[in-house]
C-alpha positions as CSV (number, residue, x, y, z in Angstrom):
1,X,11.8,30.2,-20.6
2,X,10.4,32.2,-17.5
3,X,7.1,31.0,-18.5
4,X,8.2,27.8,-18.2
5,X,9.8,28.0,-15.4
6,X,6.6,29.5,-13.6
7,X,3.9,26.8,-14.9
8,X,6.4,23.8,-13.9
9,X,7.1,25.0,-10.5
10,X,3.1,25.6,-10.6
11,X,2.3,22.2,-11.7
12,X,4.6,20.5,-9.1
13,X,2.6,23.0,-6.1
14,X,-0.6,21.9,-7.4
15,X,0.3,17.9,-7.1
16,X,1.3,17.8,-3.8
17,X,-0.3,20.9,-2.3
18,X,-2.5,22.3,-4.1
19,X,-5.1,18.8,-4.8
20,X,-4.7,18.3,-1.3
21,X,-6.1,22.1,0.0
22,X,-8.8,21.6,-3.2
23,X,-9.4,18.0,-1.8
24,X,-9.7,19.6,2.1
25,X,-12.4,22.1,1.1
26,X,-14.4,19.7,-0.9
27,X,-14.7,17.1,1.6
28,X,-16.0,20.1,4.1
29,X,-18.8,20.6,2.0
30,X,-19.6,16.8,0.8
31,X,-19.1,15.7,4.3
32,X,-20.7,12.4,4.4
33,X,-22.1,9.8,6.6
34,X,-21.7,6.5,7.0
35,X,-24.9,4.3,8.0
36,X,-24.6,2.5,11.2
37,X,-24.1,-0.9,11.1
38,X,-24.2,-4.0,13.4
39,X,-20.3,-5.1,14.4
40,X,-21.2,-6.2,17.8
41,X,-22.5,-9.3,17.6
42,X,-22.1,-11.9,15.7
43,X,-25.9,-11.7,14.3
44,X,-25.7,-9.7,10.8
45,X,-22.4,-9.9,10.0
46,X,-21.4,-11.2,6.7
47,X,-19.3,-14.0,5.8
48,X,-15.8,-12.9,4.4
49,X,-13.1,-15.1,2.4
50,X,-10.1,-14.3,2.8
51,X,-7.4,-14.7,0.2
52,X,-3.6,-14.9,0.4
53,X,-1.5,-15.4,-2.5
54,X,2.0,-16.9,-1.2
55,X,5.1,-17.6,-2.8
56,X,8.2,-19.6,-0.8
57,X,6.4,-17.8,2.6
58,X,7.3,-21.0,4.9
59,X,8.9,-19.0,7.2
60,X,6.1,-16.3,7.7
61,X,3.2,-18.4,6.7
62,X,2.5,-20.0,10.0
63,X,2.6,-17.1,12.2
64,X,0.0,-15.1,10.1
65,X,-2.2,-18.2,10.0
66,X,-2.2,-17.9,13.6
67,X,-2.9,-14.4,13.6
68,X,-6.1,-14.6,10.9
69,X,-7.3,-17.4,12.9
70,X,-7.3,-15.6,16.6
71,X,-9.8,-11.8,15.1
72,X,-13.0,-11.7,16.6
73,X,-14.7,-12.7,14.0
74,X,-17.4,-15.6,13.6
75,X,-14.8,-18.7,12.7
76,X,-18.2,-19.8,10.5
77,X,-19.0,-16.7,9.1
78,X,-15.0,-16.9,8.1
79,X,-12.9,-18.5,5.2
80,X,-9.1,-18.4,5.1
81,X,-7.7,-19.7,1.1
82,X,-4.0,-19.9,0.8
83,X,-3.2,-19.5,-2.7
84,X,0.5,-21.3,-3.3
85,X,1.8,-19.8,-6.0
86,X,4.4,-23.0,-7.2
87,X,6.0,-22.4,-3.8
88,X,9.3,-24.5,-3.7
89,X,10.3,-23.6,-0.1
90,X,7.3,-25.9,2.2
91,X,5.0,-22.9,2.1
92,X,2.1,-25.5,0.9
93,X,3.3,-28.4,4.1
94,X,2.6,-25.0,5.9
95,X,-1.0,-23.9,5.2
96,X,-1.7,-28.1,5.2
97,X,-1.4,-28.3,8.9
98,X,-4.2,-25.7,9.4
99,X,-6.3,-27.4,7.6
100,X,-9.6,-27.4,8.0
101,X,-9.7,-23.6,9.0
102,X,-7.8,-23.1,6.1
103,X,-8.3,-24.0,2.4
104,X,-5.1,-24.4,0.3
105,X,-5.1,-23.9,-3.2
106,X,-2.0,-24.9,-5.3
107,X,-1.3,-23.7,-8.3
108,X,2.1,-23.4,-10.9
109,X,3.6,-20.4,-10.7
110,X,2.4,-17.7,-12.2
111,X,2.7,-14.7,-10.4
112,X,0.0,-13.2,-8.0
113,X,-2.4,-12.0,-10.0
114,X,-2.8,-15.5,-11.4
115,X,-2.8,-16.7,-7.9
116,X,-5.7,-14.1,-6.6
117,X,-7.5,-15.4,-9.5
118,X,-7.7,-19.0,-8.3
119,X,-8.2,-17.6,-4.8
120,X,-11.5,-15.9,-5.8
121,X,-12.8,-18.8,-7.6
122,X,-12.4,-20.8,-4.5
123,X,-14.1,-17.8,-2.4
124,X,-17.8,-18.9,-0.8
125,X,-18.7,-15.8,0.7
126,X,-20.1,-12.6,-0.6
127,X,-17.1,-10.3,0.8
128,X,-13.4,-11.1,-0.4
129,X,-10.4,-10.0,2.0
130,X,-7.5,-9.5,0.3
131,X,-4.0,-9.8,2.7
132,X,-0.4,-10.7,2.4
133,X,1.7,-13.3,4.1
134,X,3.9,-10.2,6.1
135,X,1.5,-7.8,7.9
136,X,-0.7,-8.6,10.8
137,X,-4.3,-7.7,11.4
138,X,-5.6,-5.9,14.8
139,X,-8.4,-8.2,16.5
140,X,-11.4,-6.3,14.9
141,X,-9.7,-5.3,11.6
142,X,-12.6,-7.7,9.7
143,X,-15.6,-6.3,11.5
144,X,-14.0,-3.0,11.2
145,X,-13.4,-3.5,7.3
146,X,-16.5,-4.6,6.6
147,X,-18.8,-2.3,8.7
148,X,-19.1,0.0,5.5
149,X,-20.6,-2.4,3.3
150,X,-23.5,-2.3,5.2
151,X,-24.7,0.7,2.2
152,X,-25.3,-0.7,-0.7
153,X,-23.3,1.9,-2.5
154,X,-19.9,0.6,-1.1
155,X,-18.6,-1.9,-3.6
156,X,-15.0,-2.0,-1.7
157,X,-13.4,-1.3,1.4
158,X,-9.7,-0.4,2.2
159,X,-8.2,-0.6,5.9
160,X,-5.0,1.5,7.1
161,X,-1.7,0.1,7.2
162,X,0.6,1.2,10.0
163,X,4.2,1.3,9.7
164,X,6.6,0.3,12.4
165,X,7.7,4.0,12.4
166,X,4.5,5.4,13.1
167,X,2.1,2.6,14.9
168,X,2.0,2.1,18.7
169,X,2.7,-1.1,17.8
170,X,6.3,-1.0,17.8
171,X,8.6,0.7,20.6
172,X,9.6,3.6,18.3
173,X,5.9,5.2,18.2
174,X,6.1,8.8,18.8
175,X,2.7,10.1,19.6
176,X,1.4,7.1,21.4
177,X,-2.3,8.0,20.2
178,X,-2.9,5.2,18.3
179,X,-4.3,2.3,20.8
180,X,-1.6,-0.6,21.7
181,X,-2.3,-4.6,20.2
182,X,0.0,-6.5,22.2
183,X,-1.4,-9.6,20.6
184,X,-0.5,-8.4,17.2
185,X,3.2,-8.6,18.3
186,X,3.8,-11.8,19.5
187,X,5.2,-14.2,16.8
188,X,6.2,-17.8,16.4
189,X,9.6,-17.7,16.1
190,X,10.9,-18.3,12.6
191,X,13.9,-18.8,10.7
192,X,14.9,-16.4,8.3
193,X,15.9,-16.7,5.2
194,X,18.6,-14.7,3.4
195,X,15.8,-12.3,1.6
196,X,14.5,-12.0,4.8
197,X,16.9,-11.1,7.0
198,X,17.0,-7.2,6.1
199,X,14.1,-7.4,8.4
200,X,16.0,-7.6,11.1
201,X,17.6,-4.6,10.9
202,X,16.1,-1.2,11.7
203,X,15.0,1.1,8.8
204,X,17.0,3.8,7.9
205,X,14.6,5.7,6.3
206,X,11.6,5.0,8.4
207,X,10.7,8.9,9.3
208,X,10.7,9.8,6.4
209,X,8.8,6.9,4.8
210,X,6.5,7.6,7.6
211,X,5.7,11.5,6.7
212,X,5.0,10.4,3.5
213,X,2.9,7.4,4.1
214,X,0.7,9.9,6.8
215,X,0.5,12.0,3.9
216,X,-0.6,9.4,1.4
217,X,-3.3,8.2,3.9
218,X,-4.3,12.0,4.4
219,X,-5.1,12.1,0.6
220,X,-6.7,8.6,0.8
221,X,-9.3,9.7,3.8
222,X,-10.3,13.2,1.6
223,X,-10.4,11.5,-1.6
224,X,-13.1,8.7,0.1
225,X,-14.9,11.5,1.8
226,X,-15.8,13.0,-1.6
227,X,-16.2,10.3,-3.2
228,X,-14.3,7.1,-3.9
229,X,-10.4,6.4,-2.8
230,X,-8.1,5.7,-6.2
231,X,-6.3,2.5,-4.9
232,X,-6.3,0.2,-2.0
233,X,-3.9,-0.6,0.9
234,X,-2.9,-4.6,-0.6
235,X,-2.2,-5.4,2.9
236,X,-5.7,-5.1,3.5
237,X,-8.6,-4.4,1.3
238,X,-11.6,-6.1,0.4
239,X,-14.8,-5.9,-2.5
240,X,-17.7,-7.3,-3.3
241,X,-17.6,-10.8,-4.6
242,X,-19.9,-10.2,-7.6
243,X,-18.0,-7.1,-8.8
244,X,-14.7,-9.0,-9.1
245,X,-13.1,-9.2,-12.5
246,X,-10.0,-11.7,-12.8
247,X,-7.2,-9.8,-13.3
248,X,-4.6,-10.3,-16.6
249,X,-1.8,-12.3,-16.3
250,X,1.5,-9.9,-15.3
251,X,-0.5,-7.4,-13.2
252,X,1.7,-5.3,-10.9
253,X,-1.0,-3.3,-8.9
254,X,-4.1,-5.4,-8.3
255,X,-4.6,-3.3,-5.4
256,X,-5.1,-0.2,-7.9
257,X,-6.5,-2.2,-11.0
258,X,-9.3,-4.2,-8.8
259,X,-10.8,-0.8,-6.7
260,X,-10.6,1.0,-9.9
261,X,-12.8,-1.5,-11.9
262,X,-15.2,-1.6,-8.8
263,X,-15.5,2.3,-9.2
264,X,-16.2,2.0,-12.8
265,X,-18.6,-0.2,-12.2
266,X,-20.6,2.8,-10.2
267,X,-19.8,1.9,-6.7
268,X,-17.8,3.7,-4.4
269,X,-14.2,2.1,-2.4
270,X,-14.1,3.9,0.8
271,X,-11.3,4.2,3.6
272,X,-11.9,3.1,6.6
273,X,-9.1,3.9,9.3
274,X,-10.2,1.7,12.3
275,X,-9.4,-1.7,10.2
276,X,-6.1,-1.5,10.8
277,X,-2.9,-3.7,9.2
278,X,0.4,-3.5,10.4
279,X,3.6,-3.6,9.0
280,X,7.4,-2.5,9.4
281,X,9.0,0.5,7.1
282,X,11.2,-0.9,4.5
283,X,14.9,-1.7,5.7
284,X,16.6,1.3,3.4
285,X,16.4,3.5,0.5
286,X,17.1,0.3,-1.8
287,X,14.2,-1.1,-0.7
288,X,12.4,1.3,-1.0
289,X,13.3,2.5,-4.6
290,X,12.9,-0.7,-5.5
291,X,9.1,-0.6,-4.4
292,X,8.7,3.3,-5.9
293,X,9.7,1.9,-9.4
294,X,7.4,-0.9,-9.0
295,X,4.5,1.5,-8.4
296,X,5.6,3.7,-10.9
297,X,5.5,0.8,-13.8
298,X,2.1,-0.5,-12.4
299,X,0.7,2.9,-12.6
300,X,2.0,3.2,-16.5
301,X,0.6,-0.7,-16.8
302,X,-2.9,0.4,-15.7
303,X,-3.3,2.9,-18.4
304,X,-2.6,0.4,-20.8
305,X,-5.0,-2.0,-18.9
306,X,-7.8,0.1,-18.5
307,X,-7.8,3.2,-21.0
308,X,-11.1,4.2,-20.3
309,X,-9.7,5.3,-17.0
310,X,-8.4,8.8,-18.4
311,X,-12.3,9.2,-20.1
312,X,-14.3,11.6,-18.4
313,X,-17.4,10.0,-19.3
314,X,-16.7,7.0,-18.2
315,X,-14.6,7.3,-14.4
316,X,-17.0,8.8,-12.1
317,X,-13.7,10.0,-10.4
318,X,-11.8,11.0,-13.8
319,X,-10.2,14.5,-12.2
320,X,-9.1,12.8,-8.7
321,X,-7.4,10.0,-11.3
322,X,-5.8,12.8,-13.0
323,X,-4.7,14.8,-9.9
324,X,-3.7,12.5,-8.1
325,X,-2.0,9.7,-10.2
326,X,-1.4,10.7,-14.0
327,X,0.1,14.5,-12.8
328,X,2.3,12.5,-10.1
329,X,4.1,10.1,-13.6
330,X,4.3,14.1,-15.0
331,X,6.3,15.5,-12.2
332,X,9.9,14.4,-12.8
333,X,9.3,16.0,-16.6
334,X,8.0,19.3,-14.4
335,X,11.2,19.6,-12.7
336,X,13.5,18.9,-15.6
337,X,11.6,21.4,-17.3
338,X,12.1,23.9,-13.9
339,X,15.6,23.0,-13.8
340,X,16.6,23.9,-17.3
341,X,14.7,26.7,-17.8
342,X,16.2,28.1,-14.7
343,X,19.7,26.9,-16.0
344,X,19.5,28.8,-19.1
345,X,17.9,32.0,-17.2
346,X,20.4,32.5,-14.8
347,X,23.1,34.4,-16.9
348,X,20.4,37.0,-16.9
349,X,18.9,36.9,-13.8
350,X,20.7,36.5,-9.8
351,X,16.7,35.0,-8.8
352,X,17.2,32.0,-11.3
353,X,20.9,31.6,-10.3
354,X,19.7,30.9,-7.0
355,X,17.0,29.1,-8.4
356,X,19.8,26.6,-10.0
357,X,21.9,26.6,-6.8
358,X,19.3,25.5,-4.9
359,X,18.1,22.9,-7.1
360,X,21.5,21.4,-6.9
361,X,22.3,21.7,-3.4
362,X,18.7,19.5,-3.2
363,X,20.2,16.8,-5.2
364,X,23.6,17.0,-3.4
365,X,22.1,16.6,-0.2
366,X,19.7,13.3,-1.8
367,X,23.1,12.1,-2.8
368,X,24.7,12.3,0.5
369,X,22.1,11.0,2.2
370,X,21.8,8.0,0.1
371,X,25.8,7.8,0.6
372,X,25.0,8.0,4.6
373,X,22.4,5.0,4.5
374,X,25.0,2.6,2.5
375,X,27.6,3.3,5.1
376,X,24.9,2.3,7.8
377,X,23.6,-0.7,6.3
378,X,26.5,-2.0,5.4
379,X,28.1,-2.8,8.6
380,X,25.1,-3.9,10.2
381,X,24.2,-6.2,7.1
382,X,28.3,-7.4,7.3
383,X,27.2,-8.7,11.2
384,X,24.1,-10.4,10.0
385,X,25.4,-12.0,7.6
386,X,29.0,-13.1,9.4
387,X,30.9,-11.4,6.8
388,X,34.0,-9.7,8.3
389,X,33.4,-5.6,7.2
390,X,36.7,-5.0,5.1
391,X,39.1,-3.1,7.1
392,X,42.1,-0.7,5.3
393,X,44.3,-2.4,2.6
C-alpha cells in the first residue's frame, strides 16, 4: 500500500511539475530560432482565408465582422468565409450584409466540424485562419500568426488567447505588461440573448482560471521550443492549406485533432505569443466544468480517432503526447489510488492520517468554494434576469 501511495503521489508531481522542469531544461538546450520574415509591408505576405463556423451567432456576428475586417492586413491578400451551421437565429441575414468582404457558406446543421469542412473547401489561399464568432483579434494578430510560416518546416501556427483576467485589455489587468488595444474593445452594441447574458456578469473564478491558463500557455511555449505544440488555441490557429484533412463528423477538439495530423504529417505547429486573441474567463465554475468535461471527452475521442497517436514510431512527439495529455486522463485514477492507500494506512501510521486529513480538508474546501460561487451567481443572475431572489418563507 505504501508503495502505492509513493508512485501515485509521484505520478501526479511528474504531470504537473515534473514534465514542465524536464520541458524547461530541454528547451535550454534545443533553443531554436525562428527565420526572419517580412511582416512589414504588404510585399511577401501570403494570402490567408479565414474560416468561422457559426451557429445562431446574430448577436455577435456583426461586431467580429467588423473586427476581422479593420487588421492590418492586405484586404486582397485576405478572405473572410462564414460558415452557417443551419443557423435559425439571422446569423446568415448577418454575414449577407458584408458581403463582398465576406463569403457566406450555408450549410444544414451539422455541427462544427462539418461546418470547418465546408469552410476549407471554399478556402482560396494557401494559409487557413481558424477563429470563432466570440474573441477578437489585435490589429496585427494575422501578420503576427503567419510570420512563422515563412520556414518551410512550420505546417501550423497557434496565437495566444488572453483572458479578461489576465489581458490589458480589460480594466482588471494586474501587471499592465501586456500592450493596451483600445480598438479591440469597442463593440456594436448588441442584444443578448438568454445563453448570452452570463456574459454580462463578472467571472467568479477568473484568477484562478487565469493561473492555470498562464500555466497551460507556459507548457505550450516549451513544448514549441523543442519541438511541436500538442494542440492549438481554437480561437486562433491556422495550417497549411495542403496538409488539411476534413475532419469526422462529431469531432469535439478540431483544435487538437487538426495540429496533431499536421505533426504526423512531419511538420512542426509552433506557438507564437505576439498573435494575440482575446477573450473573457468563463462566467463561473459551471461554465467552466462544463468546458473541462468537454476537453476531457475530446481528448478520450482523439484516441479513438487517431490511434497511431500513442505509436512511438509514428508521432514525432509520442512522449510530449504522453506527458502531457494521456498521464493528465490518468491523474484522477492517481489520486484515488493516493487516497485509499493512505486511507487504509493510517491505522498504522500518524504521517498517512494526516495524509487522509489533508486530502479531505482539500475537497471540503473545493466544496465550499463551489457553495460560495452559487450564492454569488445567483443573486446577480436573479437581477439580470428580473427574477425577484426568494426571500425567507
Amino acid at each position: 500500500m505504501a508503495l502505492t501511495f509513493w508512485l501515485s503521489i509521484a505520478f501526479v508531481a511528474y504531470v504537473y511539475a515534473g514534465y514542465p522542469a524536464l520541458l524547461q531544461v530541454w528547451a535550454t538546450r534545443r533553443a531554436r530560432r525562428r527565420p526572419a520574415a517580412d511582416t512589414n509591408g504588404q510585399t511577401g505576405l501570403p494570402g490567408v482565408s479565414i474560416v468561422i463556423a457559426a451557429r445562431n451567432e446574430a448577436a455577435r456576428l456583426g461586431a467580429r465582422l467588423d473586427n476581422l475586417r479593420s487588421l492590418d492586413y492586405p484586404p486582397a491578400r485576405r478572405q473572410i468565409i462564414v460558415v452557417s451551421d443551419g443557423s435559425t437565429d439571422g446569423t446568415a441575414d448577418v454575414a449577407a450584409r458584408y458581403r463582398p468582404f465576406v463569403e457566406l457558406v450555408e450549410v444544414s446543421h451539422g455541427g462544427k466540424a462539418l461546418a470547418l469542412n465546408a469552410g476549407v473547401a471554399r478556402a482560396k489561399f494557401d494559409i487557413v485562419v481558424f477563429a470563432d464568432a466570440r474573441q477578437r483579434f489585435a490589429p496585427d494578430a494575422l501578420r503576427q500568426l503567419v510570420a512563422p510560416f515563412a520556414d518551410p518546416a512550420i505546417g501550423g501556427v497557434t496565437g495566444e488567447l488572453l483572458l479578461d483576467c489576465e489581458s490589458a485589455l480589460f480594466a482588471n489587468r494586474r501587471d499592465g505588461k501586456r500592450r493596451r488595444n483600445p480598438a479591440s474593445t469597442r463593440e456594436a452594441p448588441e442584444r443578448r440573448t438568454s445563453g448570452d447574458r452570463r456574459l454580462g456578469f463578472e467571472s467568479t473564478i477568473g484568477d484562478g482560471v487565469g493561473l492555470y491558463w498562464r500555466y497551460e500557455k507556459h507548457l505550450r511555449r516549451l513544448e514549441s521550443a523543442v519541438g511541436s505544440t500538442l494542440g492549438a488555441t481554437g480561437a486562433i490557429y491556422a495550417i497549411r492549406r495542403g496538409l488539411w484533412s476534413p475532419l469526422p463528423d462529431g469531432t469535439i477538439l478540431d483544435d487538437v485533432l487538426t495540429p496533431m495530423r499536421v505533426v504526423m504529417s512531419g511538420f512542426r505547429v509552433v506557438f507564437e505569443e505576439r498573435a494575440q486573441a482575446f477573450d473573457r474567463a468563463p462566467a463561473d465554475a459551471g461554465a467552466e466544468s462544463r468546458r473541462k468535461v468537454r476537453t476531457l471527452a475530446g481528448n478520450f475521442q482523439i484516441l479513438g480517432l487517431e490511434p497511431r497517436l500513442l505509436a512511438p514510431w509514428r508521432n514525432p512527439v509520442w512522449f510530449q503526447y504522453v506527458s502531457h495529455k494521456i498521464c493528465r486522463l490518468l491523474v484522477p485514477y492517481a489520486l484515488l489510488a493516493a487516497f485509499f492507500s493512505s486511507l487504509a494506512l493510517a491505522q498504522h501510521s500518524v504521517f498517512y492520517l494526516s495524509m487522509v486529513a489533508g486530502e479531505v480538508a482539500f475537497l471540503a474546501l473545493a466544496g465550499y468554494g463551489a457553495l460560495l460561487d452559487h450564492r454569488v451567481r445567483m443573486p446577480a443572475l436573479h437581477d439580470e434576469l428580473g427574477v425577484p431572489a426568494r426571500g425567507p418563507a
